[in-house]
Kinemage of the C-alpha trace (Angstrom):
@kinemage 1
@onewidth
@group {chain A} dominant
@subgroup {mainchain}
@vectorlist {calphas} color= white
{ca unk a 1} P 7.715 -23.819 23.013
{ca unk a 2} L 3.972 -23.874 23.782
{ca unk a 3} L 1.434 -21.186 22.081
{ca unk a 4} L 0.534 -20.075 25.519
{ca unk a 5} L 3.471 -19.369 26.788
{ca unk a 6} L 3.741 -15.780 28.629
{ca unk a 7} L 5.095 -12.397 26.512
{ca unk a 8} L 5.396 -9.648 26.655
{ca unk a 9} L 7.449 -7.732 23.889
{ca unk a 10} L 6.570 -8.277 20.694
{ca unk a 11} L 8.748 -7.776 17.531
{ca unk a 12} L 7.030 -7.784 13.915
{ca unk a 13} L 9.843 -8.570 10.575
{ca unk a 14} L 8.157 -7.281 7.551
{ca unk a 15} L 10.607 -5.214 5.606
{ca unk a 16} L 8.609 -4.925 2.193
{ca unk a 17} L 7.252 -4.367 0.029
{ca unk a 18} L 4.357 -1.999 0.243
{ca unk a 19} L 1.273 -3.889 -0.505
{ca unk a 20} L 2.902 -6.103 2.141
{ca unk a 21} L 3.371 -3.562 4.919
{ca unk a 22} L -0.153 -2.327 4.231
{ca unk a 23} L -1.312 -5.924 4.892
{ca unk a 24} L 0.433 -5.972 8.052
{ca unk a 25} L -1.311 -2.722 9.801
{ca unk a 26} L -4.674 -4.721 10.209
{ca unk a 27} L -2.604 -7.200 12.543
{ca unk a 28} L -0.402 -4.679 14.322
{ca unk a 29} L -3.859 -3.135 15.182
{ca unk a 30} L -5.069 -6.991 15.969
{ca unk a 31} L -2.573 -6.960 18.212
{ca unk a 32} L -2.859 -3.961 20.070
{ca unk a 33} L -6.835 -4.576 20.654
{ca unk a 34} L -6.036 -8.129 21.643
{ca unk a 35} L -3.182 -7.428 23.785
{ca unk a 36} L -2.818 -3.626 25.258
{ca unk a 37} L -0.423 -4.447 27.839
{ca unk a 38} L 2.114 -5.594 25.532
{ca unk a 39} L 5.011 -3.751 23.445
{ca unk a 40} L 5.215 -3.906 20.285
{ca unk a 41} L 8.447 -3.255 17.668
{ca unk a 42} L 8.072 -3.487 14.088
{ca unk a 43} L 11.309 -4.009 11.859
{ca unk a 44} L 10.596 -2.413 8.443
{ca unk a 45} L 12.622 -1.326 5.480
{ca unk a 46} L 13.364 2.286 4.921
{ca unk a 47} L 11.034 3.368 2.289
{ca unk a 48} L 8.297 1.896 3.484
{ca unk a 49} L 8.807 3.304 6.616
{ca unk a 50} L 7.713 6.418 4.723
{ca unk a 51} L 4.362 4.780 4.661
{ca unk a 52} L 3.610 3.705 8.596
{ca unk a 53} L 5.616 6.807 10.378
{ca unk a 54} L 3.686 7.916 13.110
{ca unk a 55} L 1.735 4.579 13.794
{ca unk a 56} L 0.620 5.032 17.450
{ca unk a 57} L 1.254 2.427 19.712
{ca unk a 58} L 4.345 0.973 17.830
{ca unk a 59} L 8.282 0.960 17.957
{ca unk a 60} L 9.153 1.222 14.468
{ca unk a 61} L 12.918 0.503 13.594
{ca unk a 62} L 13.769 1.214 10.132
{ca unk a 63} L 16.489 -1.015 8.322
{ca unk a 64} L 17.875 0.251 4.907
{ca unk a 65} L 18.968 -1.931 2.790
{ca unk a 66} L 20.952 0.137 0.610
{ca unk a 67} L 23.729 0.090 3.476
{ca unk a 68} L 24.315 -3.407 2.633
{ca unk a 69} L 26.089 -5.120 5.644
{ca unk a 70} L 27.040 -2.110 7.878
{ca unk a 71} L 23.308 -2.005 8.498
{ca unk a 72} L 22.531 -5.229 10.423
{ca unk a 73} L 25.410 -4.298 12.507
{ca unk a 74} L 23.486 -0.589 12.921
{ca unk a 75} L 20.270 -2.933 13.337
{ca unk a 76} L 21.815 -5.081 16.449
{ca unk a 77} L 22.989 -1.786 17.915
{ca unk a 78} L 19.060 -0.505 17.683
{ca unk a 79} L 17.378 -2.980 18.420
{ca unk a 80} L 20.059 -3.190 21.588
{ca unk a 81} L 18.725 0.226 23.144
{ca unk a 82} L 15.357 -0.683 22.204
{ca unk a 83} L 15.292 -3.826 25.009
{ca unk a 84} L 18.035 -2.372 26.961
{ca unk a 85} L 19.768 -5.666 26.250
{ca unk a 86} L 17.248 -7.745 27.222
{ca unk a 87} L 15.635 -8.737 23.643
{ca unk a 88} L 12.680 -9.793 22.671
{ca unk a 89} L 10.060 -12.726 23.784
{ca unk a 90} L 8.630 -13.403 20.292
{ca unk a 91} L 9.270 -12.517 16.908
{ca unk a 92} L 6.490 -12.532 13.988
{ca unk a 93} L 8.883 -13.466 11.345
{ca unk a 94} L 6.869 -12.062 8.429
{ca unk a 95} L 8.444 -11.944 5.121
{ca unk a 96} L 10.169 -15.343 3.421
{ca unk a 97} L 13.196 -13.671 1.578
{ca unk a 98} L 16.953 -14.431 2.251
{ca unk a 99} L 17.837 -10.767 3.210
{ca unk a 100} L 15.190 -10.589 5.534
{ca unk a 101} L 16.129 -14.043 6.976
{ca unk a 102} L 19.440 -12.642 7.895
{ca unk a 103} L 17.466 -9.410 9.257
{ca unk a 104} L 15.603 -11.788 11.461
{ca unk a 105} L 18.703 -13.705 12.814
{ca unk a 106} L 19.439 -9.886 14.217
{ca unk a 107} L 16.188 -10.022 15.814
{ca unk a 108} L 17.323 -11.429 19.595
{ca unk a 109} L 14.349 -13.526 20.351
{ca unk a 110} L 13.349 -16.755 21.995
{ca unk a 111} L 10.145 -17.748 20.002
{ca unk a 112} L 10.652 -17.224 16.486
{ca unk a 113} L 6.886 -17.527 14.858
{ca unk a 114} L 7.379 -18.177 10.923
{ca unk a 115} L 5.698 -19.204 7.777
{ca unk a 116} L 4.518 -23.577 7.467
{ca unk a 117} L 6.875 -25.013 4.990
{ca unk a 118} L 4.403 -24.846 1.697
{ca unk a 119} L 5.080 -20.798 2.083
{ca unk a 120} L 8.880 -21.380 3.176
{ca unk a 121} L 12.164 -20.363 1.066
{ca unk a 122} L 15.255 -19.637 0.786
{ca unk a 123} L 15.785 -21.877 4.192
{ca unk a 124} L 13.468 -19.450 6.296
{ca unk a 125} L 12.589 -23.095 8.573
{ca unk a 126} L 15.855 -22.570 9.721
{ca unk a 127} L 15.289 -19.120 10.838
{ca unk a 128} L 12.480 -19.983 13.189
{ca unk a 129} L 11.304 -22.392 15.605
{ca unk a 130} L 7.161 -22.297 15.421
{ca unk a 131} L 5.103 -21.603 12.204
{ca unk a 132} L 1.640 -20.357 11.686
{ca unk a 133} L -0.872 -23.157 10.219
{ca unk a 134} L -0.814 -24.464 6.709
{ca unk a 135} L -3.689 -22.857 4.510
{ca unk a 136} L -4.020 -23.205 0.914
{ca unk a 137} L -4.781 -20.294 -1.467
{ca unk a 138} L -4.747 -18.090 1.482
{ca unk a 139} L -4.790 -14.238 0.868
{ca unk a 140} L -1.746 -12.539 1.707
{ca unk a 141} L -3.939 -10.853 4.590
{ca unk a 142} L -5.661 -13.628 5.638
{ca unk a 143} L -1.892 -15.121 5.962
{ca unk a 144} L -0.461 -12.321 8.216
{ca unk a 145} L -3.237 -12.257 10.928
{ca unk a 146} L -2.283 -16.156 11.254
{ca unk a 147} L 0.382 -14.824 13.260
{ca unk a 148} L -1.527 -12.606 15.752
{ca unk a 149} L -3.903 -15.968 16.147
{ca unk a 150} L -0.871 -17.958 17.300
{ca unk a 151} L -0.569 -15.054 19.575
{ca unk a 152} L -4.188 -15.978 21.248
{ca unk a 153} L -5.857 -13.410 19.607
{ca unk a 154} L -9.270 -13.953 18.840
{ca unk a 155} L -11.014 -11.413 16.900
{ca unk a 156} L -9.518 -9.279 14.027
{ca unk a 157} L -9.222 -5.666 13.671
{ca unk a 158} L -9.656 -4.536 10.146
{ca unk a 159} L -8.335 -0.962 10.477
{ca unk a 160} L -5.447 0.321 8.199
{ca unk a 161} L -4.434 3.691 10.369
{ca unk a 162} L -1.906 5.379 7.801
{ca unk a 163} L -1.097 8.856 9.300
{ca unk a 164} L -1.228 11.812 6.775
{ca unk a 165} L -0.094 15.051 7.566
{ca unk a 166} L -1.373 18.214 6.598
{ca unk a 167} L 0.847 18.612 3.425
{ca unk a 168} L -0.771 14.767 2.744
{ca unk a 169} L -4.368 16.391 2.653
{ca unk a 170} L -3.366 19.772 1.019
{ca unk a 171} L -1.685 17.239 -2.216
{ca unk a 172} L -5.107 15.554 -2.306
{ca unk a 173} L -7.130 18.808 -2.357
{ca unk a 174} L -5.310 20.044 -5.149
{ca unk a 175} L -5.151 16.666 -7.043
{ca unk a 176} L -9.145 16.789 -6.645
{ca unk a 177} L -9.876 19.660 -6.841
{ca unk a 178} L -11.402 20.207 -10.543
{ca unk a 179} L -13.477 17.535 -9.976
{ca unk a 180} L -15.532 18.657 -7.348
{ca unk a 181} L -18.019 20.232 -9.668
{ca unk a 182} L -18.757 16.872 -11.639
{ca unk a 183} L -20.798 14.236 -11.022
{ca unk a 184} L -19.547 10.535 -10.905
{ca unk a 185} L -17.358 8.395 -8.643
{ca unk a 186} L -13.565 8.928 -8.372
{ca unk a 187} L -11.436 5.853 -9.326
{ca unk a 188} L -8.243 5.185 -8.416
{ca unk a 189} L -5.615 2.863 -10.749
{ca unk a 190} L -1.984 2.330 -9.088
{ca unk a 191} L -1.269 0.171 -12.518
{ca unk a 192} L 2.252 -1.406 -11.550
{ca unk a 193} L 3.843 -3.464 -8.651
{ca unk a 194} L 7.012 -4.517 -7.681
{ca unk a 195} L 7.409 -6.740 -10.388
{ca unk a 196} L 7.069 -6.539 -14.023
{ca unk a 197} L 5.272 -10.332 -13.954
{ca unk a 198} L 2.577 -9.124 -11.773
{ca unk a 199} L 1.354 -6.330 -13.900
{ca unk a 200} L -2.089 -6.347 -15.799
{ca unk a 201} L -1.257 -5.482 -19.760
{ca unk a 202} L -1.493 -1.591 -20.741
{ca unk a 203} L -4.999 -2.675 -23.071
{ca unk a 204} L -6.217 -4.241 -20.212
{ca unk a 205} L -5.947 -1.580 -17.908
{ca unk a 206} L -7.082 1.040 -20.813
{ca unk a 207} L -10.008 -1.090 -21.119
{ca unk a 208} L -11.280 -0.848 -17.493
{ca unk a 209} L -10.317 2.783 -17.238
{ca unk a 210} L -12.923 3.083 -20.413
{ca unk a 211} L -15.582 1.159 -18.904
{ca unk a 212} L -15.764 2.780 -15.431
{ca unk a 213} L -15.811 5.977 -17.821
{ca unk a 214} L -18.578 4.568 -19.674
{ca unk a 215} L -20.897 2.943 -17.219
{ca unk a 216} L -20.249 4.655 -14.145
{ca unk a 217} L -19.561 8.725 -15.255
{ca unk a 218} L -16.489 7.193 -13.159
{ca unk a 219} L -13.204 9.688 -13.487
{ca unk a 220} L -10.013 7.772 -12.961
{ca unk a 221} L -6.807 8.535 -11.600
{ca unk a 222} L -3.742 7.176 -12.320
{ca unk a 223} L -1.350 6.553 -9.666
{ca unk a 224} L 2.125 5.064 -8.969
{ca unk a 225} L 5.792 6.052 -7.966
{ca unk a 226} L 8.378 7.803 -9.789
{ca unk a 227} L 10.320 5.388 -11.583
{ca unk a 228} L 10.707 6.375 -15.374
{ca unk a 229} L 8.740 2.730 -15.616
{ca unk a 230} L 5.648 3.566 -13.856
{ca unk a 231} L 5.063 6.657 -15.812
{ca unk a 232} L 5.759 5.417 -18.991
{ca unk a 233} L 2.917 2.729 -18.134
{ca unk a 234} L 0.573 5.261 -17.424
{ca unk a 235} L 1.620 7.631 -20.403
{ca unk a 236} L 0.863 4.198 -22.505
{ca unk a 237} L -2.544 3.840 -20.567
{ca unk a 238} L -3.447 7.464 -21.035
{ca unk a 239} L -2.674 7.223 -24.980
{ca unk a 240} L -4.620 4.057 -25.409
């Protein structure tokens, strides 16, 4: 089907992980700039819903995938009442993995905008009919607003509109609070990802906690979730 062709409701796959789903706000806001008419429905997993609740403009569907199969059937049934039936005119299939293939085959769509082949697995070509251009060493970013340009849209919106709530800013008072009488920068460290692989070494991340200490008065925070994992990686960064 051609780029141009008329839309009007828009549905965005990115289920995780985190990083991700922060990468994808700048292009739901793209979107919104570009196209203010249109509706837009983001499919996202259930903790990382946590993260984008309360994102104006935006239908956001959660899917958990801890329900295993019952929950594309729940998904259908959502996504149902969300179009009264009618589904969707394009989906920004966002995410490459086999699970969320399957999400996306829930997604009732006629255009089905994916990743070029160099970025495609686990047989996501079959998932979709159009693809976004083929880029090498793209950043992950730079990737996702692809999709809003296949869209038409012309100029970017760099904006990452997390909504905090009260409780959100009263946590970060008292997190910061007994370093409001010093001097220096605050630095934040969030030393783990999803993956093990992807991790900088404990040393490593010692070191650079030392050298903003060092060089910039800089005080440094360590932050992560609350796998036993992520704080024994920053109880080994503390002690080193």
């Amino acid at each position: 089907m051609p780029v141009n062709s008329p839309f009007g409701h828009i549905a965005l796959l990115r289920l995780s992980a985190i990083g991700d789903v922060t990468h994808v706000l700048p292009v739901v806001e793209t979107l919104k700039a570009s196209f203010p008419e249109k509706r837009l429905t983001w499919v996202v997993g259930a903790l990382e819903h946590r993260l984008v609740a309360g994102l104006p403009g935006v239908n956001l569907i959660t899917f958990n995938k801890k329900n295993g199969w019952r929950e594309l059937r729940h998904l259908r049934h959502k996504l149902n009442a969300a179009t009264h039936g009618k589904g969707y005119d394009i989906l920004l299939h966002m995410q490459v993995s086999l699970r969320a293939n399957l999400v996306g085959r829930a997604i009732p769509a006629r255009r089905r905008v994916g990743f070029d082949t160099a970025r495609s697995r686990d047989f996501h070509r079959f998932f979709v009919n159009e693809t976004i251009p083929a880029t090498k060493c793209q950043h992950v970013l730079d990737g996702f607003m692809e999709f809003a340009r296949v869209l038409g849209a012309k100029k970017p919106v760099y904006r990452w509109p997390v909504v905090l709530s009260d409780s959100d800013h009263a946590y970060a008072r008292s997190v910061l609070a007994h370093l409001n009488k010093r001097t220096g920068p605050v630095v934040a460290i969030s030393p783990c990802s999803s993956h093990p692989l992807r991790n900088w070494s404990v040393a490593n991340y010692a070191w650079l906690a030392d050298y903003l200490h060092e060089h910039f008065h800089a005080h440094v925070l360590l932050c992560g979730g609350p796998s036993e994992y992520e704080k024994n990686t920053a109880t080994a960064i503390e002690q080193a």
